[in-house]
N, C-alpha and C positions, 0 to 999 in steps of 0.2 A: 594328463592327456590334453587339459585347455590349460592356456595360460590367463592367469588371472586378469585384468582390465585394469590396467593403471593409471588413465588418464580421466578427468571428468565426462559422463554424459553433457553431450552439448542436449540432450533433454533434460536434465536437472534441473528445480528448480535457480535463479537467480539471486543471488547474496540479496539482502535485505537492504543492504548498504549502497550498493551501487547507482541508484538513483532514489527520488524522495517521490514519496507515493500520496495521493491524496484519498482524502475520503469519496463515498460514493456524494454522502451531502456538498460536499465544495467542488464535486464536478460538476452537479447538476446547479448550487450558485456559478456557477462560469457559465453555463449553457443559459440558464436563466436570464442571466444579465445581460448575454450576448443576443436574446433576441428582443428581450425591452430595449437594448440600446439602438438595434434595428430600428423596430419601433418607432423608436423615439424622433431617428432620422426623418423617417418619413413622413410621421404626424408634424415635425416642423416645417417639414416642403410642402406640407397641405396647408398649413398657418393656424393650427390650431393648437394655440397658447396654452389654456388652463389643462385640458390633456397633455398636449407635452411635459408641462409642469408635473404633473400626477408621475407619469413616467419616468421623469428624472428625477423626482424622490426615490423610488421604487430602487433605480441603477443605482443609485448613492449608496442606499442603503444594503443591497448585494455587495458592491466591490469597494464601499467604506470613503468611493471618496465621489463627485459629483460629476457628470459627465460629461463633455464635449458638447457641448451644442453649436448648431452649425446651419444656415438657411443654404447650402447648398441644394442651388436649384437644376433639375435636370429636365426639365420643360414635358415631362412627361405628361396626359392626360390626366386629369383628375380623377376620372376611374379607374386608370390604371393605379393609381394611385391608393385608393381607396382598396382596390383588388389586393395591391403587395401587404397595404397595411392589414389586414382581416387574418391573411394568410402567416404573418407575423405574429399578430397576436393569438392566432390560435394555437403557434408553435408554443409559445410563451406559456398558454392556457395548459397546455399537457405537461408543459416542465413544471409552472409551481404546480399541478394537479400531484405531480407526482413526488415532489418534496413536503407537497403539505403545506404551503404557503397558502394561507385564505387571501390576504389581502393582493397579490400579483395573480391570482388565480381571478379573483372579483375584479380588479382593473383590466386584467387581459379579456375574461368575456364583457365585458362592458364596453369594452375600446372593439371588439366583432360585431356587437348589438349593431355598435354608432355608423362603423364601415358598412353593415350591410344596410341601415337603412339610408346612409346617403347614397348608395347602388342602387336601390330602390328608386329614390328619390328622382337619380339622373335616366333611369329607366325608361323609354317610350311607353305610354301607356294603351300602348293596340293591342293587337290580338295575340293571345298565346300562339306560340307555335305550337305546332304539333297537336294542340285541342281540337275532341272532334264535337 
């Protein structure tokens, strides 16, 4: 009454072979690495050397070999700056949080500490907003 299906499910799974599969651990080193090396950019457009240095250990040691560094400058504000770098490092903080890396875990919230108190720092010191 049916005739049988002879051709593959294009739902089927995909041959093993056809492309090369990584692990969940060496996705999250590429993501890791890709947001220290972020990072990394921006703590050099601020000029701060012994952090950067910290962080391009960290990239070395991810992707085996030592990063690009680079003073390309984009004249942006120094807050602003301080803002992308925090937001960086936090992305960074949840990736080793979640590989299990203590030490890029410890540099990424440490490098949010520094960013949020120099935010702080360039802060006007008046009145809350919105305080009643």
């Amino acid at each position: 009454m049916y005739e049988p299906i002879r051709t593959p499910s294009v739902h089927s799974p995909a041959d093993e072979a056809d492309f090369p599969h990584r692990s969940r651990e060496e996705e999250l080193d590429i993501q890791l690495a890709g947001h220290l090396a972020a990072l990394l950019a921006v703590t050099d457009e601020l000029g701060l050397g012994p952090a950067g240095d910290r962080i391009a250990e960290q990239v070395a040691r991810l992707r085996g070999a030592p990063p690009a560094r680079h003073a390309a400058l984009t004249d942006a504000a120094p807050a602003s700056l301080h803002r992308r770098a925090h937001a960086l490092a936090g992305r960074a903080l949840v990736v080793a949080a979640s590989r299990a890396d203590t030490t890029a875990a410890i540099l990424s919230a440490q490098r949010m500490d520094a960013h949020t108190e120099a935010l702080a720092a360039a802060a006007p010191t008046g009145h809350l907003v919105g305080a009643h």
